[in-house]
N, C-alpha and C positions, 0 to 999 in steps of 0.2 A: 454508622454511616457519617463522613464527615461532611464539612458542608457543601465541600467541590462537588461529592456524590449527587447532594440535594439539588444542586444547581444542575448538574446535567441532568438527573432523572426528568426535570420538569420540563429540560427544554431540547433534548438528545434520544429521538425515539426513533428506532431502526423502521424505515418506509415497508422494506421488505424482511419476510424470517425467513434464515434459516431453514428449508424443507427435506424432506425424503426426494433423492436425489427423482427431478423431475425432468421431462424430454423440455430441449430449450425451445423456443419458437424458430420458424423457420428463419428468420430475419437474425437471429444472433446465434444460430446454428451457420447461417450461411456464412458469419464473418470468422466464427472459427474453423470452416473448412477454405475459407480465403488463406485464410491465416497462419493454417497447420499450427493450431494452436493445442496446448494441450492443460489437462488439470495440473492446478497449480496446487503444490501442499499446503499453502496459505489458505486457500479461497480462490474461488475463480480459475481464469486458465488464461498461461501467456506461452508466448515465443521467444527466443533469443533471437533478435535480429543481427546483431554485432555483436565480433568479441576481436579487440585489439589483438594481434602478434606480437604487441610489443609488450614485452616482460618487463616491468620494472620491480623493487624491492618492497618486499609485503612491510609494510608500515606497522600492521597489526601481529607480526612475528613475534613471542613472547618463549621465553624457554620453558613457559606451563603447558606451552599448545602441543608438545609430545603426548602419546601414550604411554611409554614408558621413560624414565629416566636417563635411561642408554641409546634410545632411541635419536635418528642422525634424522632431522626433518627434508621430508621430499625437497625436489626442485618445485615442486605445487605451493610447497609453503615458504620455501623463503624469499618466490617470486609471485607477482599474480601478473593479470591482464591491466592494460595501461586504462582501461575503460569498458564498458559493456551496455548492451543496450537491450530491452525486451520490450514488446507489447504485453500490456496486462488488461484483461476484460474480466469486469465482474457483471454479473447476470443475476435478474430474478428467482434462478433456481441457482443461483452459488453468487449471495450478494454481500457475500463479506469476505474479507481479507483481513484476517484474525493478526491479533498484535505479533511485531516481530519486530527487529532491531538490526539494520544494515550496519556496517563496519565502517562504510562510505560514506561521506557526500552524495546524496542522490538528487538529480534534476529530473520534473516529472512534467511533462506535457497532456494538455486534455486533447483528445481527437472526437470525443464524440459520448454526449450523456452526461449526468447531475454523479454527485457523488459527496459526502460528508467523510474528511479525515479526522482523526483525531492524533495527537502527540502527546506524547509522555515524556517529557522531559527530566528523566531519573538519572541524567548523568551532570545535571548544573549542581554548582557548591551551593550547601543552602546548608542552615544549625538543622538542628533536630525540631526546634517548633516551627519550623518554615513545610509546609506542604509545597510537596512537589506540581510543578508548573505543569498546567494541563493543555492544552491549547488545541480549538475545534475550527474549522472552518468549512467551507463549500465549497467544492469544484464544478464549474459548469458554464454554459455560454452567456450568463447576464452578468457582465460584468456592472452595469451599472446595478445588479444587487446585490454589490460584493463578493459576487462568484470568482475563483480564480481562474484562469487559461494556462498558467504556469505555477511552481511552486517549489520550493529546494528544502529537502531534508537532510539536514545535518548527522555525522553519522555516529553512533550511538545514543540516537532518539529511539523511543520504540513507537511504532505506527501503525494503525489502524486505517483499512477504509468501510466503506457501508454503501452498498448504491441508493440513491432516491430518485423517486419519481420524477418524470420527462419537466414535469407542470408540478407546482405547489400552488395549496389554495383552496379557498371552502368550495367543495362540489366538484372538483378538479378527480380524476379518478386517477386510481396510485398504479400508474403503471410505467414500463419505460418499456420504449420501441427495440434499441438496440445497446441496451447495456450503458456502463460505463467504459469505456477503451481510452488506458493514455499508452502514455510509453516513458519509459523512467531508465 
């Protein structure tokens, strides 16, 4: 375990685990049938709210991204959407959002609930004795304890989120009303 491990274990503890998929409460039941929200393969469940018309040239087009060598890539792949937009809610019974790594640029908005990200920063130049930059912070409405309201991920970071509790604090009980919900 290296030391970054050590560091987080002592101070990076998931509020909620992981369960056998459980009925949500009425209250973040209610905002995903607001929402026509659905399970996300990540963790959680979102919506596409927006998807640009407007095609512009996929940046990320590589001539590895075929199946086969002969193979003529779609108009899917050598164009994408100029932008995209989704609601994402994570919930006590689905409160994580397992690592994964966008291609994009991504801007994320808090609408409502606490939340711990984390970043893996596996695409910066670094030697071989340099560990990769890890970088954790908090989502949520106190900004004055360095909660964020906003936040931008760079695109080939890999990211993690984790929901936490409404309230932090000795005696404070580990729950949250209605999830995390931004939009990114």
């Amino acid at each position: 375990m290296s030391a970054v491990d050590n560091m987080f274990e002592s101070t990076v503890q998931p509020t909620f685990l992981p369960a056998a998929k459980a009925a949500e409460s009425p209250s973040i039941q209610a905002i995903i049938n607001q929402l026509s929200m659905m399970p996300h393969p990540e963790g959680g469940y979102f919506v596409e709210t927006d998807r640009d018309t407007l095609r512009v040239p996929n940046p990320f087009l590589t001539p590895n991204n075929s199946k086969a060598a002969d193979e003529i890539p779609s108009e899917d792949d050598l164009t994408r959407s100029a932008s995209t937009s989704i609601f994402y809610l994570l919930t006590p019974s689905s409160p994580q959002g397992h690592f994964h790594r966008n291609k994009g640029r991504t801007v994320h908005t808090l609408h409502k609930g606490r939340g711990r990200y984390v970043l893996i920063h596996a695409d910066e130049q670094r030697d071989a004795t340099t560990p990769v930059r890890v970088e954790t912070f908090v989502v949520g409405p106190n900004i004055h304890q360095g909660e964020r309201l906003q936040w931008v991920v760079e695109g080939g970071k890999y990211k993690a989120s984790f929901l936490l509790a409404d309230e932090e604090g000795p005696g404070e009980p580990k729950k949250s009303e209605q999830g995390l919900l931004i939009s990114e």
